[in-house]
N, C-alpha and C positions, 0 to 999 in steps of 0.2 A: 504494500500500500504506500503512497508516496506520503511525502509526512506531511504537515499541518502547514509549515511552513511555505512548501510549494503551490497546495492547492490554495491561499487564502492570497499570494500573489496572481495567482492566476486571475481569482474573482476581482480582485482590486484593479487586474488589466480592463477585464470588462465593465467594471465600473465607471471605471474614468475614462475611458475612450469612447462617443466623444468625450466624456465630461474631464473637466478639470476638477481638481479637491487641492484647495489652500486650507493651510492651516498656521495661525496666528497662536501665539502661546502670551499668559497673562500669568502670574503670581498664583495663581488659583486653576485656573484650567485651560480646555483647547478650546480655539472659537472655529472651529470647520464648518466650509462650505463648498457648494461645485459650482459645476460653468454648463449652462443649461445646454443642450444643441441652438439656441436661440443665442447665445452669448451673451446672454445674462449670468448675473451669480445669483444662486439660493442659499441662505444658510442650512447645516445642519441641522439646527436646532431651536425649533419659534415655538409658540401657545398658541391652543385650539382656543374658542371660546364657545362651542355650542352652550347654551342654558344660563341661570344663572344671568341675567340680562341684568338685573340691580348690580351686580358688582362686578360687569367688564370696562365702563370708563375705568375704575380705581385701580384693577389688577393689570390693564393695559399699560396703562400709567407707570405705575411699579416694576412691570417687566420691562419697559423700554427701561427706564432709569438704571436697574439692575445691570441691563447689557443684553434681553433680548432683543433681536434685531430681527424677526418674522411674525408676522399677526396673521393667521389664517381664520376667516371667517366664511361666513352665507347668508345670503338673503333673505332665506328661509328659516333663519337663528334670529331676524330681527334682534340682533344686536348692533349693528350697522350705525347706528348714532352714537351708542357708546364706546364704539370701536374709535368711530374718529375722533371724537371729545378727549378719548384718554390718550390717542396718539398729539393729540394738539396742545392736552395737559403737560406730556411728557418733555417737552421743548426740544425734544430728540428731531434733528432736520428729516422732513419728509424722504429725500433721497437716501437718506442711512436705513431708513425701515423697508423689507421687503415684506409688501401689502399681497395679500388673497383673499380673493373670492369668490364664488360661486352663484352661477345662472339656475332659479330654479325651473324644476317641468312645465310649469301652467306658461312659464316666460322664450318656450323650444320654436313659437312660430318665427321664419326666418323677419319679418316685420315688427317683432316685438323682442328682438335681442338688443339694439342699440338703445330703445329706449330703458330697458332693462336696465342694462349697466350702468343706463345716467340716474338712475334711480338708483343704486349702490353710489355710484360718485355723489352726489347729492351728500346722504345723509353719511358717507366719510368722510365729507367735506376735502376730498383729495380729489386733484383734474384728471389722475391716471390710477390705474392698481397697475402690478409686476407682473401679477398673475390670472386671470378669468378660468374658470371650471365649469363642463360641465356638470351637475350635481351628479344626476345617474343617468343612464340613457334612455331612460323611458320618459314619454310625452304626456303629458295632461292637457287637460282641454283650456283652450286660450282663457284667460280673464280675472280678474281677481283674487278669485276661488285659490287658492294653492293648493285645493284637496276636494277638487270636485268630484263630487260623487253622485249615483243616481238614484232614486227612492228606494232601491234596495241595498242601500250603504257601500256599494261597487265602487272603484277608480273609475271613472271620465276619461278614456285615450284621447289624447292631442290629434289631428289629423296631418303633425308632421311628423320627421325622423330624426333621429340625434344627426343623421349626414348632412339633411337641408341646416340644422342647429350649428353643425361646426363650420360648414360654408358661409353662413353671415359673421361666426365670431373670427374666421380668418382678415373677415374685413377689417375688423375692428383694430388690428394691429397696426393697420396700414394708416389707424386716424390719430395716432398716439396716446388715445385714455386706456392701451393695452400694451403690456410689453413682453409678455410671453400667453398661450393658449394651453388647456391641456382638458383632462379629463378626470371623473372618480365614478368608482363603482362601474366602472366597465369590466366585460370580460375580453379574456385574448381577442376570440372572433370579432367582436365590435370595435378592437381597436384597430385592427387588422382591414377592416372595411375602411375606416377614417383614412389609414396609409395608402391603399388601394382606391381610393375614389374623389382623392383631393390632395391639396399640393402643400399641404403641411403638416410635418409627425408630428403630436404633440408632443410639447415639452416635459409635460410632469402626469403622471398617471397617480392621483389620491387612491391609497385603500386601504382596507385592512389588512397591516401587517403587525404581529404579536410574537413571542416565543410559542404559544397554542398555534399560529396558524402562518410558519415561513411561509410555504408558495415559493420554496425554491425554484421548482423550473419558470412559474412562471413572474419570476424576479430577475432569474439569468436571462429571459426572454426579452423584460422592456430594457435591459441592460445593454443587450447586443443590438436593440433598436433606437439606443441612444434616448432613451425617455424615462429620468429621473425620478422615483419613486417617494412622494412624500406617505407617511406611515400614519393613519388617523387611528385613534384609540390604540394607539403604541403599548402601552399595559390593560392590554387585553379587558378580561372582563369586570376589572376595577370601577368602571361607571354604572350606577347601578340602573342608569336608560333601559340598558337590556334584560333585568332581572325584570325592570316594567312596565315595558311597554306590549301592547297587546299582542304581537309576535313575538315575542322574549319565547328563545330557544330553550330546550331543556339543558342543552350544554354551558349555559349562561351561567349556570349553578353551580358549575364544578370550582373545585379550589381556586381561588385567585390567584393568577398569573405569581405574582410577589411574594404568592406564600408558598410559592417550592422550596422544598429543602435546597434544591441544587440553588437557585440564584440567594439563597441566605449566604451557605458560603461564600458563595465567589464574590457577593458583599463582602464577608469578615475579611475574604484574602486582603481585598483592596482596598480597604476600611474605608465601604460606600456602603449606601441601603441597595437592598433589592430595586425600587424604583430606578435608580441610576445605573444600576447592571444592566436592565432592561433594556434604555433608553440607549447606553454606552454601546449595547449590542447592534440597534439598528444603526445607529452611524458610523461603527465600524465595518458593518454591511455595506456602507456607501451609501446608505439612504437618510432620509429627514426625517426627526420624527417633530410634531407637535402636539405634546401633551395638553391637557387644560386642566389649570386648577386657579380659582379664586384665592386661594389661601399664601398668603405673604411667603412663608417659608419655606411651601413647597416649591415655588418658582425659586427659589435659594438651591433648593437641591436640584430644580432639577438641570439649573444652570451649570452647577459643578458636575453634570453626568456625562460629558464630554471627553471622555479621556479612554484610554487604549488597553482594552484587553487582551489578553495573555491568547495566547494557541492553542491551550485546554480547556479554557472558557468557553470559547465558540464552540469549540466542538459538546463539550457537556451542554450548551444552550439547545441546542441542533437535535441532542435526545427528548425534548420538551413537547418536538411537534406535535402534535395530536390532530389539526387538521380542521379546528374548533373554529367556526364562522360565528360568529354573534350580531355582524350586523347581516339583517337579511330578511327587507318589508315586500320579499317578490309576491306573496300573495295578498297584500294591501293594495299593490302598486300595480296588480295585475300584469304583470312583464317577470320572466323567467331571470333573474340577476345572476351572473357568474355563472354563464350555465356552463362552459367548460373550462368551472375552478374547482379547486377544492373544498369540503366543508360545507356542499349546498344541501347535505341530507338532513331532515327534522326541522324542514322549514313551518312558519307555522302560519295558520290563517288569524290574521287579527286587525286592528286600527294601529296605526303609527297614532293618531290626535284622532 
C-alpha cells in the first residue's frame, strides 16, 4: 500500500490544480484560502448564518473583527439585513470580506434572476457579492410564495430549469454585482448538464460535506473539474434543524459527529476540541468549510481550527464515513436531490416550514 504521505500529495495535486491555496501564518493560526477557476480567492474558513436572525448583525460583526473574512448566507434565511448591518458595523472594508449568496427556487425564472439578486444587494447594502448560488436545483412556481404549495400541501414546480436558471446568472457576471457563479445541493448528473450545455463551470459547488458523509469520489470528481467545494453543516448533525424538521432523517439521531471517541483524541493529541479536528479536517481536504454559531467563543474556536493535521488523523477520520445525509427535503421539494450520491436512503416525506 503506498503510505499516507504519497496518497494525500496526490489529492492536494488535485486540489489545487486549477486552484491555488495560500497560506498566511499569524501568532495563533493558519489563515488559508484558494484561487477559484474564476481567479478569485475564497477563504478557507467563513460563518454560515442560517437561523437565528436576532443575533446575525452582532455575530457578523464579531467575526469580521475577530479575522473572519467569508459570510455565507441566503435569501431564503432572511437574514440579509442583518448580514449587511453587521458587515457595515464591523468597519472591516467591503473588499477584505468575501460575501455569498444564494438564489432561491420560487426566484429560477430566467426574468426574475436579476431582479432577484438586486433584492439581496439591496438589503446587504453591498453593489456586488463574490459569490451567487444556486440554492438546489429544483424550481418552484414564480412569485412570492417561497413555498408554494397546492391545497393538498404539494410543492408548486416552477415551469423552468436550473439550465434556463444558470444561463441568466452567467449574465450577471458580465454586469459586475457578481464575481464568481456556482451551485449547492446538486448532484454529479446536474452538474455535468451545466458543463455540457453552457459556457461556464461553476466555480464552487455548496454541500454537505461531514466526517459521516466524505463523498470521496464525488469530491475527487469536482476537484479534477476545477470546482471548489464549500462544506455547509461541516459538523454534521450538530444542528439540531435536522433532529426537527419534518423530514429529519432517522440517521439524524445517531451520535454527534464530535462525540466520536476517534476525533476526542486526535483533539487531546493536538490540544484542540473535536469541533476544530472537524473543521481542520475539511480544509486540509482542500475545501471551505462555514460553520454557524451565534455564540462569541465559539467563533474563537473555530477561528483557531485552521491548522495541519498529522497522516494518521486523516486517515482515522476516513474510518468515520458512514454515508449519513441529513440534509434531504427531496420529498417536500418534490425533485429526487442527489440522486447519484451517496446517503439518499431513509428519505422522509414531511414540511421543511
Amino acid at each position: 500500500m503506498a503510505s499516507f504521505a504519497l496518497i494525500r500529495t496526490s489529492v492536494l495535486k488535485k486540489s489545487f490544480t486549477p486552484f491555488r491555496q495560500s497560506i498566511s501564518r499569524t501568532i495563533a493560526t493558519r489563515a488559508t484560502s484558494y484561487t477559484l477557476n474564476t481567479g478569485h480567492k475564497i477563504p478557507a474558513l467563513g460563518i454560515g448564518t442560517f437561523g437565528d436572525a436576532e443575533s446575525q448583525e452582532a455575530i457578523v460583526t464579531q467575526a469580521l473583527n475577530k479575522g473572519i473574512r467569508f459570510i455565507d448566507t441566503a435569501r431564503v434565511y432572511d437574514v440579509e439585513v442583518q448580514v449587511g448591518k453587521g458587515m457595515k458595523c464591523s468597519g472591516v472594508p467591503r473588499e477584505d470580506v468575501y460575501l455569498a449568496t444564494k438564489l432561491w427556487c420560487s426566484d429560477y425564472h430566467p426574468e426574475d434572476v436579476e431582479r432577484a439578486l438586486d433584492d439581496s444587494l439591496r438589503d446587504l447594502d453591498t453593489p456586488y457579492v463574490d459569490l451567487l448560488l444556486m440554492h438546489y436545483p429544483c424550481t418552484f412556481k414564480r412569485g412570492a410564495d417561497r413555498f408554494p404549495r397546492d391545497d393538498g400541501g404539494r410543492m408548486i414546480k416552477g415551469e423552468t430549469s436550473y439550465l434556463d436558471t444558470w444561463r441568466a446568472m452567467e449574465k450577471l457576471t458580465r454586469s459586475g454585482k457578481v464575481k464568481s457563479i456556482g451551485v449547492s445541493n446538486f448532484s454529479k448528473g446536474e452538474i455535468e448538464t451545466l458543463i455540457k450545455d453552457s459556457s461556464t463551470i461553476p466555480a464552487v459547488h455548496q454541500m454537505e460535506v461531514h466526517p459521516y458523509l466524505q463523498q470521496k469520489g464525488f469530491n475527487n470528481w469536482l476537484q479534477d473539474k476545477g470546482i471548489h467545494v464549500v462544506q455547509f453543516s461541516p459538523l454534521g448533525n450538530m444542528n439540531d434543524f435536522y433532529r426537527k424538521t419534518g423530514w429529519s432523517k432517522e440517521v439524524s439521531h445517531m451520535m454527534r459527529v464530535i462525540d466520536q471517541p476517534i476525533l476526542k483524541e486526535i483533539a487531546e493529541k493536538h490540544n484542540k476540541s473535536p469541533v476544530q479536528v472537524v473543521l481542520a479536517w475539511g480544509i486540509n481536504s482542500g475545501r471551505s468549510v462555514i460553520p454557524k454559531s451565534v455564540i462569541d467563543w465559539q467563533v474563537d474556536e473555530n477561528i483557531a481550527a485552521d491548522f495541519e493535521l498529522e497522516e494518521e488523523d486523516m486517515f482515522r477520520i476516513a474510518t468515520l464515513d458512514a454515508r449519513a445525509r441529513f440534509n434531504d427535503p427531496s420529498l417536500d421539494y418534490e425533485w429526487r436531490l442527489y440522486s447519484d450520491l451517496e446517503g439518499i436512503d431513509g428519505t422522509v416525506r414531511g414540511k421543511t416550514h
